[in-house]
N, C-alpha and C positions, 0 to 999 in steps of 0.2 A: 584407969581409963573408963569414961562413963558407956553405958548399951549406946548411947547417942552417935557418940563418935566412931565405937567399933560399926557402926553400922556404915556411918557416913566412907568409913574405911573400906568399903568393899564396893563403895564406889553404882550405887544401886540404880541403874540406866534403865531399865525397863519395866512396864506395867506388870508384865509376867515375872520379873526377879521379885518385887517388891510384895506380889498376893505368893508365890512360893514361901516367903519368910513371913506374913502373915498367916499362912498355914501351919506352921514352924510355933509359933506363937500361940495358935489355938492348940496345936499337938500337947504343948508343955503345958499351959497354964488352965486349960478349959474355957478360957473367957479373953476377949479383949476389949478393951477402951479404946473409945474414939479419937481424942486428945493424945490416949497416952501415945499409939500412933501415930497422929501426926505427927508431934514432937520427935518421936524416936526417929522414922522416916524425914525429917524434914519438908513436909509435901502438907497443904491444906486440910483441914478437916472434912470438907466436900469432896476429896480424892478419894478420903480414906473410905468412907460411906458409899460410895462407887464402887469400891471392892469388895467391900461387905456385902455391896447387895448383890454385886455379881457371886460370890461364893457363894452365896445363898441359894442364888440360881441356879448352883452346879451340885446344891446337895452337901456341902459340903459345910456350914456356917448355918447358923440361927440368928437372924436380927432379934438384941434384946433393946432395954434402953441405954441409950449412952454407947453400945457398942455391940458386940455379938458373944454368941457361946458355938464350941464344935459341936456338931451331929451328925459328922460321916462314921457312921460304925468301923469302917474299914483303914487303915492305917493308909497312907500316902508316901511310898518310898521316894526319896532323894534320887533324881537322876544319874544313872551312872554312865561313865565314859563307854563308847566305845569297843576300846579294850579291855575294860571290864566285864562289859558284856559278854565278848566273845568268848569268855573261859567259862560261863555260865550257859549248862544244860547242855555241853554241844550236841551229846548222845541223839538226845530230843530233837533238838535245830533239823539234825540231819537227817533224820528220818521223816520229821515233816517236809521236810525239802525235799525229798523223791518225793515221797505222794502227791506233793505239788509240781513238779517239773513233771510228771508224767498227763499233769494236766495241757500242757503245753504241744502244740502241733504244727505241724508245717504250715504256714500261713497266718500264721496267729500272733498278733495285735499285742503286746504287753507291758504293762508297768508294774517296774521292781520297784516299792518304798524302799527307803533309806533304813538299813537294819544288818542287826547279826545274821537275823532266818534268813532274809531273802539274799544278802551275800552266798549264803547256802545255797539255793536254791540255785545262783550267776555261776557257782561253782561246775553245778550237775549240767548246765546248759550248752556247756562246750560240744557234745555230737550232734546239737537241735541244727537243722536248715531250714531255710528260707521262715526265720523269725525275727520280729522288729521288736525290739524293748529298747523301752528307754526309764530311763532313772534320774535319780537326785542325791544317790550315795555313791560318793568317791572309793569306797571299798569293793562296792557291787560293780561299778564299773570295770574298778581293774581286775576284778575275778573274770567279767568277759571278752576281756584284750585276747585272749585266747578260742573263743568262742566264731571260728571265721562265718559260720552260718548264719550269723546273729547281725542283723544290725542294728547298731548300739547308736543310742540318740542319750546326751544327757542335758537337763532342765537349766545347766548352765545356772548365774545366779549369786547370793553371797554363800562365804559358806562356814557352819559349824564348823570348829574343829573339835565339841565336845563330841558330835554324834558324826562326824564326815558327812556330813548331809547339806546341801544346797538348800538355800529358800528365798525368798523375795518375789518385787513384783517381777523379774525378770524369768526366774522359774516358775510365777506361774501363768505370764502371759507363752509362755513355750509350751505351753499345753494346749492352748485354747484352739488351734486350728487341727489337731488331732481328735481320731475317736478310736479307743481299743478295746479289743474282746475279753478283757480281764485284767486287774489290777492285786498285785499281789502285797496285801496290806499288815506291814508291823504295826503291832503296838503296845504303847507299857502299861494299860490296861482297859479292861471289859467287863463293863458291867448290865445286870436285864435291862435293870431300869436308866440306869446315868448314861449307859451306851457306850461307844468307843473311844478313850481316851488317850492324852497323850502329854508331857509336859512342858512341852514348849508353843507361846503362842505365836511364833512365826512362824513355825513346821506345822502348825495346825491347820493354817489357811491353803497351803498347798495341798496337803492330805486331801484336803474337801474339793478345793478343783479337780484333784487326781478321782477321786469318787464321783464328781458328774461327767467325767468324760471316758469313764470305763462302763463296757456293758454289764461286768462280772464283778462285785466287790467279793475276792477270797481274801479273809485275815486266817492270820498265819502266826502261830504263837502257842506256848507253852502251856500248859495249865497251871502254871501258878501266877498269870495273869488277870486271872477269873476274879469276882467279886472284890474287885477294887477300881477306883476310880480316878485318875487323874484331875489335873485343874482343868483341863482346854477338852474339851469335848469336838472329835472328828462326826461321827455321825451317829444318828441312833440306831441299836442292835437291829431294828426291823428293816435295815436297809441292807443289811449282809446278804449275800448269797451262799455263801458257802465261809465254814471256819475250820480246819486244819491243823487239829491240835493231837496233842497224847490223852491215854486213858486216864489219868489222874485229874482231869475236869472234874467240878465238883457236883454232884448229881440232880443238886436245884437247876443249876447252869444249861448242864445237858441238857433236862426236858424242856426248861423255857425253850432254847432255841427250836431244838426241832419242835415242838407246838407250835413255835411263828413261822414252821414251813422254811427253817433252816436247813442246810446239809451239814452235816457235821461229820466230819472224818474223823476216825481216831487213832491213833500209829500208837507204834512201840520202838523203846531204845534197840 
């Protein structure tokens, strides 16, 4: 079976499926072709050049001639499920997750993103009163079905079943007439300079409504999220207020942030 067909075989629906396996292509090979792209994708050569200049945009790609070469120093992990996730670091997750739900106060305004952490975070939530969250992760909601203090609002919407996460225009016009005091922000990676990332480009456009209608952007995540870059860019790192991670952030990372007037929490397992 020719690369044509196995590709044709997976059936490639979206702008974002198509630059993930163009990144896939620059991982292996160092370089791609214009042509040989179209061909393999089935899609114009004008599409493909679309892509390349947007990956270029992202840091991620070099326009050469005829096509491009990589230049993200940092590797690009494959998104993982879910369920995957959640057997990953829980130690961590969870101690980020009190420090973070201790942020949380009677009267206070919130949004849980769609994730492992902040599931943690819906977990510890259950003694809070008189507090409003609302979300976009079907995991994090039912961690607060238990939660009677809470009232729980969710974004409604299509939804993942890779991440249980809601997105579209229907979740993210359910934001627009709300304003809250804090937004509690997964992601699958952070970088100084690329900023906050994520791998899906329909989860990305919600991310960004949920950041202009929160007072407080807190990210929430691991340290071995640090100096790596995803494809879809949520927002730049100078836009955080506060990050919530363990001591194993990497110590360029650290002082950038707190030099741009970050807060930076540090937990332990």
């Amino acid at each position: 079976m020719s690369n044509s067909a196995s590709v044709t075989d997976k059936r490639i629906s979206s702008t974002s499926e198509r630059r993930e396996l163009i990144i896939q292509h620059l991982r292996q090979k160092g370089s791609v072709q214009v042509n040989y792209l179209s061909d393999f994708f089935g899609v114009s050569t004008v599409t493909i050049r679309n892509d390349l200049t947007f990956l270029e945009k992202q840091g991620i790609a070099m326009r050469a001639y005829g096509g491009a070469l990589v230049c993200d120093p940092a590797p690009l992990p494959a998104e993982s499920s879910v369920e995957d996730k959640s057997t990953l670091n829980i130690a961590l997750k969870r101690s980020i997750a009190r420090a973070a739900v201790e942020l949380i106060k009677p009267g206070h305004r919130v949004i849980l993103d769609s994730g492992t952490t902040t599931y943690e975070i819906a977990r510890l939530m259950r003694q809070h009163k008189d507090v409003i969250a609302m979300t976009n992760g079907m995991n994090v909601a039912n961690a607060l079905l238990e939660a009677e203090g809470v009232e729980l609002l969710m974004t409604g919407g299509h939804l993942r079943r890779q991440s249980l996460s809601f997105y579209g225009d229907q979740a993210e016009q359910s934001l627009q007439n709300y304003h809250f005091d804090m937004l509690f922000l997964g992601v699958d990676a952070i970088d100084l300079e690329r900023g906050v990332s994520t791998h899906n480009e329909d989860e990305v456009r919600l991310n960004r409504r949920m950041c202009e209608v929160a007072e407080r952007i807190i990210v929430v995540t691991d340290a071995s999220k640090f100096n790596r870059a995803s494809l879809h860019k949520i927002i730049d790192t100078q836009r955080i207020h506060m990050v919530i991670t363990d001591k194993g952030i990497p110590t360029d990372s650290l002082d950038g942030l707190r030099k741009g007037g970050i807060n930076v929490m540090l937990v332990e397992e």
